[in-house]
C-alpha positions in Angstrom: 0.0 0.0 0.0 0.8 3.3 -0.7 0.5 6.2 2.0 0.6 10.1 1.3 1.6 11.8 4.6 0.2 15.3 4.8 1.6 18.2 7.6 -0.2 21.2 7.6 2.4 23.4 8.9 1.0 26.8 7.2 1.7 30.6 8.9 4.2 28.8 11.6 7.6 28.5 11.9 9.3 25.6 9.6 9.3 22.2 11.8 10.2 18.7 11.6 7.7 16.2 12.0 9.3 13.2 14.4 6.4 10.7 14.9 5.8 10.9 11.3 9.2 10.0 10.4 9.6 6.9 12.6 5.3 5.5 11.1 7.1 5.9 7.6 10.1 4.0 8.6 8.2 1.3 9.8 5.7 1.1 7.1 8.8 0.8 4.8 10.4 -1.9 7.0 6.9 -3.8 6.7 7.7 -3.2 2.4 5.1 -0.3 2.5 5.2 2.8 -0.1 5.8 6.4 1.4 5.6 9.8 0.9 5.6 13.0 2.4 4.3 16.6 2.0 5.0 19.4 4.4 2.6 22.4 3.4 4.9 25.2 4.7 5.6 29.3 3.3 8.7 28.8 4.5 9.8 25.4 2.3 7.1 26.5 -0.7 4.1 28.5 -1.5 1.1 27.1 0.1 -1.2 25.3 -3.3 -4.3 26.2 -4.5 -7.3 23.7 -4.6 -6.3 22.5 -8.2 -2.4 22.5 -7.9 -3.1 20.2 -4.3 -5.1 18.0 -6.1 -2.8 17.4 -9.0 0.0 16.9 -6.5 -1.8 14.3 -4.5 -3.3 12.3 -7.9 0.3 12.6 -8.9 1.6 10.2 -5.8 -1.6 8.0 -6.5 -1.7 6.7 -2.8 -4.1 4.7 -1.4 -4.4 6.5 1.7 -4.3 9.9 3.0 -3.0 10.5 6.2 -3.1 14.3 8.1 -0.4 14.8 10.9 -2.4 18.2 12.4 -2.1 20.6 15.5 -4.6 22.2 16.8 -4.2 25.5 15.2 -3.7 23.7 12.2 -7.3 22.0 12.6 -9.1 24.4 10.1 -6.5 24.4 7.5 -6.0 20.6 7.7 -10.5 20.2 7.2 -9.7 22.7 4.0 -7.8 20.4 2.2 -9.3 17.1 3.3 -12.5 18.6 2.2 -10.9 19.3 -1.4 -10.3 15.3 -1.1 -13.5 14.5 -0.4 -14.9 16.3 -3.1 -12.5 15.4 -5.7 -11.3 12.4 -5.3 -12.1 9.1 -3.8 -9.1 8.5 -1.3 -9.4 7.0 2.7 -8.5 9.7 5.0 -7.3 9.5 8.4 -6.3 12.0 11.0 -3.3 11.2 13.6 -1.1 13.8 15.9 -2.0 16.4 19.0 -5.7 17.4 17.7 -6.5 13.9 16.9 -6.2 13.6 20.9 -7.7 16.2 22.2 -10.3 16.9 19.4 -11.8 13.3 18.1 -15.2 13.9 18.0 -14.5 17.7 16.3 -12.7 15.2 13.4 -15.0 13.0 12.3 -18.1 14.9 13.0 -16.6 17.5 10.2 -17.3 14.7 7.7 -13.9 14.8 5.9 -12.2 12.1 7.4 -12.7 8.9 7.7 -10.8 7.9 10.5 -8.4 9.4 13.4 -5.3 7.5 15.0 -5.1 8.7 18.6 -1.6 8.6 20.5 1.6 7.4 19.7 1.0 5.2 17.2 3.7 3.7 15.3 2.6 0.0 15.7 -1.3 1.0 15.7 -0.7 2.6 12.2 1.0 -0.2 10.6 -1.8 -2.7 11.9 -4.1 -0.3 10.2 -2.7 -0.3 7.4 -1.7 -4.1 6.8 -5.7 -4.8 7.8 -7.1 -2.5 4.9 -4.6 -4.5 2.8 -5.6 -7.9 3.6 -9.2 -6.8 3.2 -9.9 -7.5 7.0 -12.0 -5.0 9.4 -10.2 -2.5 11.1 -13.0 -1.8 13.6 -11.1 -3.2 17.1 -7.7 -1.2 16.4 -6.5 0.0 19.1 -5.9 3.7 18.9 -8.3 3.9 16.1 -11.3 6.1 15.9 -14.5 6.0 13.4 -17.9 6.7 12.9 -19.8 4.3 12.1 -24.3 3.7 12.0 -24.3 7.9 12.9 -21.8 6.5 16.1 -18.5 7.9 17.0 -16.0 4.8 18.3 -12.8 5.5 20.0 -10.9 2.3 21.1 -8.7 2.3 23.8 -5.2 3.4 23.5 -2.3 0.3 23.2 0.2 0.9 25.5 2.6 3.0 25.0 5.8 2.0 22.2 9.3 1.1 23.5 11.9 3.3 21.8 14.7 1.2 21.2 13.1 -1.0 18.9 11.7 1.6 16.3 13.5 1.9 13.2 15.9 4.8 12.4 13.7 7.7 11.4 12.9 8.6 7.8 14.5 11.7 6.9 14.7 10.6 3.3 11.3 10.7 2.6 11.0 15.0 4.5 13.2 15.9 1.9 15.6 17.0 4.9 18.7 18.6 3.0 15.8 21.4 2.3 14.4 21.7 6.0 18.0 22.3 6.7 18.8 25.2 4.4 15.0 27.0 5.0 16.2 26.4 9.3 19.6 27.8 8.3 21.8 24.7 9.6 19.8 24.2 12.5 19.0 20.4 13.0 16.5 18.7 15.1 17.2 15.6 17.1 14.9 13.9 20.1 16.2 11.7 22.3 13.4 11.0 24.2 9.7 10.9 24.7 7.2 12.3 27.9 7.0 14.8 30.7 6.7 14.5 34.2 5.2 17.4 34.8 1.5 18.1 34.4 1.3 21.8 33.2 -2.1 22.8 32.5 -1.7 24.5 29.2 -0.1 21.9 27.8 -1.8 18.5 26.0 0.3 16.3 28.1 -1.9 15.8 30.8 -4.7 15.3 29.0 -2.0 12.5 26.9 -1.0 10.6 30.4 -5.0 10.9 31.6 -6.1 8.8 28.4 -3.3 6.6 28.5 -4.0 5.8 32.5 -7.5 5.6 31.7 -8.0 3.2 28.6 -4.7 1.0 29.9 -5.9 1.1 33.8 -2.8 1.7 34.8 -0.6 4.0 37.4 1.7 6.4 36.3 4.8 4.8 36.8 3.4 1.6 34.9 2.3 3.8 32.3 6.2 3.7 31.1 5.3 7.6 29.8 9.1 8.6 30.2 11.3 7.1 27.8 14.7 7.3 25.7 16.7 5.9 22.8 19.9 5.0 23.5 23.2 6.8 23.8 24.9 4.3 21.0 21.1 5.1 19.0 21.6 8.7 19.2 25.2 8.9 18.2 24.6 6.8 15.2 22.0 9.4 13.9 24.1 12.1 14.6 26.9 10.4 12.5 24.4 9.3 9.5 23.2 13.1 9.4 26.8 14.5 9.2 27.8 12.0 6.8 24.6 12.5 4.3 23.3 16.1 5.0 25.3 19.3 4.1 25.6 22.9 5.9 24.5 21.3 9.8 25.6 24.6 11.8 23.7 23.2 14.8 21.8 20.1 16.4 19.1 21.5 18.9 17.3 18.3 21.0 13.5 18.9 21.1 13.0 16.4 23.9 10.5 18.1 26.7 13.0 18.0 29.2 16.6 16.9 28.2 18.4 17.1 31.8 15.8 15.0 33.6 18.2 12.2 34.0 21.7 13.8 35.0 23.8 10.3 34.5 21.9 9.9 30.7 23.3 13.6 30.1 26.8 12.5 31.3 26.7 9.8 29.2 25.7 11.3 26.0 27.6 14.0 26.4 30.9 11.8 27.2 29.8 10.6 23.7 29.2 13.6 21.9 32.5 14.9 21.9 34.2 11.9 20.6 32.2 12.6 17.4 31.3 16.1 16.2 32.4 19.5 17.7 28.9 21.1 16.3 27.6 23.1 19.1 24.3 22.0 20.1 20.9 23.4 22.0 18.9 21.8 24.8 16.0 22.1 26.8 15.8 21.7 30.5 13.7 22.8 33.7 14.9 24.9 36.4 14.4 22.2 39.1 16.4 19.4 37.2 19.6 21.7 36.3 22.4 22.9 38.7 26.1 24.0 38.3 27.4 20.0 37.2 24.8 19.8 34.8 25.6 22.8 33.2 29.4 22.1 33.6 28.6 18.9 31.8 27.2 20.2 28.8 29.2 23.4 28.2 32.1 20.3 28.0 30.7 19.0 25.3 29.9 22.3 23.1 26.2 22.8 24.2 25.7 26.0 22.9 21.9 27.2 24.5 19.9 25.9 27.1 16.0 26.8 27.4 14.1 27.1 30.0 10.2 27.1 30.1 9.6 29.8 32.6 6.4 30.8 31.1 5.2 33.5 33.8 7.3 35.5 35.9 4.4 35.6 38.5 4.7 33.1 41.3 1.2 33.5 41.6 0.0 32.3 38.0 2.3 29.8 37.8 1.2 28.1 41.4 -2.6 28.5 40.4 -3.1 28.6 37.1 -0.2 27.0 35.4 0.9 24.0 38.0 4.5 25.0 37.8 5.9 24.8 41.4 8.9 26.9 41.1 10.3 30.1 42.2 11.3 33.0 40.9 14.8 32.4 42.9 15.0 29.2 41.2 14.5 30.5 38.1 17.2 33.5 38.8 19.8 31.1 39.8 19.6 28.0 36.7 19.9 31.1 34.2 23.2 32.1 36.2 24.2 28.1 36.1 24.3 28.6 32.3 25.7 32.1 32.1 28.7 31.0 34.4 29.5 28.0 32.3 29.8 29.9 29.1 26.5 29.2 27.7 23.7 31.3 26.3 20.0 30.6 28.2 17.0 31.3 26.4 13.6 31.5 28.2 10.0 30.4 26.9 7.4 33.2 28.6 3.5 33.6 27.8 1.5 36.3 28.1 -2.9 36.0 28.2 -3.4 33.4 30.9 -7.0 33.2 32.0 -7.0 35.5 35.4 -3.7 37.1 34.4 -3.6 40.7 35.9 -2.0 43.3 34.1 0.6 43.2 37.2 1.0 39.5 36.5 2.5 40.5 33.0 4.9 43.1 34.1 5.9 40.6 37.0 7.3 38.5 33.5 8.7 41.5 32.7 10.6 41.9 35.3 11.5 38.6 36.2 13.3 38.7 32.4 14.9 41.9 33.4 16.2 40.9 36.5 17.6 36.9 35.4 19.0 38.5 32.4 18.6 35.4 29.9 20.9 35.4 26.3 17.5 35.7 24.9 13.6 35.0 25.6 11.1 33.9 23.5 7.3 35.0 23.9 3.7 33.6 22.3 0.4 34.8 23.6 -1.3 32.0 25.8 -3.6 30.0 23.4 -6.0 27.3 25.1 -6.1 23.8 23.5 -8.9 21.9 23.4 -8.7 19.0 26.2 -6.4 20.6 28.6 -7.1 22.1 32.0 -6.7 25.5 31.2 -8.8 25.7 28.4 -11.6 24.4 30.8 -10.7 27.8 33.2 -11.0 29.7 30.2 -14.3 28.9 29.1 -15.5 28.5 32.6 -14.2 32.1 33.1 -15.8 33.1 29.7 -12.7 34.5 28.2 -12.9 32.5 24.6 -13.6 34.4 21.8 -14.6 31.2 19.9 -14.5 32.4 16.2 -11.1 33.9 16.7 -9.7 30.8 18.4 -11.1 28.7 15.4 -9.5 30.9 13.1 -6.0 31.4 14.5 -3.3 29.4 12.9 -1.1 30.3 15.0 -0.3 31.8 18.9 2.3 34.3 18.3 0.6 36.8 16.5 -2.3 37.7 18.9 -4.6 35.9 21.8 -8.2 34.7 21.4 -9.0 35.5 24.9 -10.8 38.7 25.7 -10.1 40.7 28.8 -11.5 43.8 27.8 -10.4 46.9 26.0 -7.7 47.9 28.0 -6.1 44.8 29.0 -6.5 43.4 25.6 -4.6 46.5 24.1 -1.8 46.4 26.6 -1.2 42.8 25.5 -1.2 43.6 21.6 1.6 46.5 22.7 3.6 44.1 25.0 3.0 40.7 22.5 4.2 43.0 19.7 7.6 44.5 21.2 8.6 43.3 24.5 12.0 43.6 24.2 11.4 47.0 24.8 9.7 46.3 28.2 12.5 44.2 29.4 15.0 46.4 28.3 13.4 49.3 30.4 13.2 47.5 33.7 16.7 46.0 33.1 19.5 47.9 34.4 21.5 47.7 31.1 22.7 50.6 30.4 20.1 51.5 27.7 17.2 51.3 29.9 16.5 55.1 29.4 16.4 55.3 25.8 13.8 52.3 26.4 11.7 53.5 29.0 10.7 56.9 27.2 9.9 55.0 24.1 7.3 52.4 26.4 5.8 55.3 28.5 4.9 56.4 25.2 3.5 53.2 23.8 1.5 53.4 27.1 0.2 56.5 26.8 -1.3 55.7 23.4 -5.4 55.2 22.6 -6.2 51.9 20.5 -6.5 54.1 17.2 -3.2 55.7 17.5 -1.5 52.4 18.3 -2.6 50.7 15.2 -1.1 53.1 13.7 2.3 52.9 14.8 2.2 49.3 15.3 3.4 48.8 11.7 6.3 51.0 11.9 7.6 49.0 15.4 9.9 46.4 13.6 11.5 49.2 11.9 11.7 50.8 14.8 13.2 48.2 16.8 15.9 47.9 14.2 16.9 51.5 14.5 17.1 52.0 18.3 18.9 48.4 18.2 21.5 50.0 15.6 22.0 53.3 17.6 22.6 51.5 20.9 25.3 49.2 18.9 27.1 52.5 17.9 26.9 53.7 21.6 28.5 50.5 23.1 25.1 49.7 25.1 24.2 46.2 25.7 20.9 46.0 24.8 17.6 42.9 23.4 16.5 43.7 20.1 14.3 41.8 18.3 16.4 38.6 16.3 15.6 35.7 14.0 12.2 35.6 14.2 9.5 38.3 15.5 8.8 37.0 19.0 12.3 36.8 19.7 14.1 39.4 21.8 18.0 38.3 22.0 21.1 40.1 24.0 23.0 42.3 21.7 26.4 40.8 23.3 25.1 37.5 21.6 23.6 38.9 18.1 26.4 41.0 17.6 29.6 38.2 17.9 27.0 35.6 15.8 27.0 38.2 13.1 
């Protein structure tokens, strides 16, 4: 059988799609057909209704699968809905909003199944029953409609790593992700969180899991890891068959959670590339030795979800049990080991307080990060805190269905004046932090907010357009004057230090 894998990936940044690659590489071990198509500005113009369906009859699969997001649920039903009425092809629906969302999928008539979970040996079953001509109703992970009834068997448990074949980067056309990303490389070493943030699907992951498998936690396995040998023979396949890798960035949710598997890898790292590389980690599993450990072996940046600088949301609206101390100190861990830190913040909780957002800003201000990186809150389907959203009737439900992504504005209304004090803070922070910093260009920044403050909706979206330019021009000034300074770098919801933008370039 052949299978077309579609990733809607439209108005976001340019990603690689891991649990995709690994079902293709074990559809091809089982002596299945493959292909790909990642629908991306960034790697090609998004197609029209006829080019799509030219380029799908063109593969002549047999089945059409969607990886899709959440804000890529609307986009996604667009072009399914093209298949439906052009062609006669078996859709089916796998990744994050197949999870949270099931019953929004196949009620929208366009698909004809979802694969819920991980779903590497649930896929291939599927795929080797439609083969055989056998039913495909019991699956385990699968989800239909069927006599005006919505089924949604139970989750298998969870895959080991170890055993999956290498991942597919043949079929993503990869040499291209890496030139569009600029050398940057994605690797992911392992799968699962411990924590259970409440904006994030993976408690609403570990609660299905638990439930359909009747299990605990800990037997749930949710945690796991490939190999260090596993991982160092990727890296060495990519460097031998890729060109231009600047840098290898690991996209595991929390790298550093085992201290004696980052020893390890590390310990192997350096015997094979000198590439430096990015990580993520969290404030409460990271100290000096850890960061000692990977500055050895040429880790370059280590991020940090911080998410709110206000103990207050983070304790009772976010579950994140940290403090601001904490926070302070694992950013100086990576500052005194010769490493750049880079912070994840969001603004627009649900009962965020305008004080709750300048808390953020300060917090920024005061750790002093290499850079930070902001999104306005957005409130997926199926996790605790889009349930305090709605409950606190903040939802503006046509903008939220319409939003493809979370970086360029919220879908939660607060009101006039709080909602316009996010847009001016979502659009240039940088200049907040820079303000409350005590860097020496804090004044230059400060009279340039108090004026952004000062200004009525009407006359801020009319300078809002000029801000970038802006930015650029008080950045270039403060370059001449020797002041350290974040201006905004890379991408628009970055703000990075000029001590770090300025040696890069």
């Amino acid at each position: 059988m052949k299978v077309l894998f579609l990733y809607p990936n439209a108005d976001s940044q340019v990603g690689f799609n891991y649990g995709v690659s690994h079902i293709t590489a074990v559809l091809r071990r089982a002596g299945h057909d493959v292909a790909f198509r990642q629908l991306c500005e960034e790697l090609a113009p998004l197609p029209g209704r006829d080019e799509f369906i030219k380029n799908v009859k063109l593969e002549r699969p047999d089945l059409l699968a969607f990886s899709v997001v959440t804000n890529q649920w609307e986009y996604a039903k667009k072009l399914a809905s093209w298949i439906r009425q052009d062609l006669s092809l078996t859709t089916i629906c796998g990744g994050v909003h197949a999870l949270v969302s099931p019953e929004q999928i196949l009620d929208s008539g366009v698909f004809d199944y979802i694969m819920r979970g991980e779903c590497e040996e649930a896929f291939l079953e599927f795929v080797e029953r439609l083969v055989r001509g056998q039913s495909v109703d019991d699956v385990k992970n699968l989800g239909y409609r069927k006599n005006g009834r919505i089924h949604l068997n139970p989750v298998r448990p969870l895959p080991a790593l170890e055993p999956l074949p290498f991942k597919d980067y043949e079929v993503m056309d990869f040499q291209k992700l890496i030139d569009v990303k600029n050398g940057w490389v994605g690797l992911m070493a392992s799968r699962g969180c411990p924590f259970s943030c409440t904006y994030c699907f993976n408690h609403k992951m570990v609660a299905t899991y638990r439930a359909d498998l009747k299990c605990s936690f800990a037997k749930l396995n949710y945690i796991r890891r490939f190999s260090v040998e596993q991982m160092a023979e990727e890296i060495r396949y990519l460097l031998k068959n890729y060109e231009n890798i600047r840098m290898f960035i690991f996209d595991d949710d929390l790298f550093t959670f085992d201290k004696s598997y980052v020893k390890e890898f590390c310990a192997a790292y350096k015997k094979i590339t000198d590439l430096p590389f990015v990580v993520n980690a969290h404030v409460r599993f990271f100290d000096q030795e850890c960061a000692n450990i990977l500055a050895d072996a040429n880790c370059r940046i280590v991020k940090f979800g911080v998410e709110s600088g206000s103990e207050r949301v983070r304790k009772t609206i976010l579950n994140r049990h940290m403090s601001n101390q904490e926070i302070i100190e694992a950013i100086r861990y990576v500052r005194e080991a010769g490493m750049h830190s880079s912070v994840f913040v969001i603004i627009g909780f649900p009962r965020e307080q305008p004080e709750d957002v300048f808390a953020t800003i300060r917090l920024l201000a005061q750790a002093s990060p290499g850079r930070f990186r902001w999104t306005y809150f957005f409130p997926f389907p199926g996790t605790e805190a889009h349930r305090i959203s709605r409950e606190s009737g903040l939802i503006d439900e046509e903008k939220m269905r319409t939003m493809s992504n979370f970086t360029d504005q919220s879908c939660l209304d607060f009101g006039g004046e709080q909602n316009l004090l996010l847009r001016k803070i979502g659009r240039i922070m940088p200049w907040f932090v820079n303000a409350y910093s005590n860097l020496a260009a804090a004044p230059i920044y400060q009279s340039k907010i108090d004026e952004l403050l000062s200004l009525d909706e009407q006359q801020w979206e009319q300078i809002e357009p000029t801000l970038y330019e802006e930015d650029k021009r008080l950045s270039d000034q403060c370059v001449r004057e020797g002041l350290s300074h974040y201006a905004i770098k890379y991408n628009r919801f970055m703000g990075v230090i000029s001590d770090y933008f300025l040696q890069e370039e």
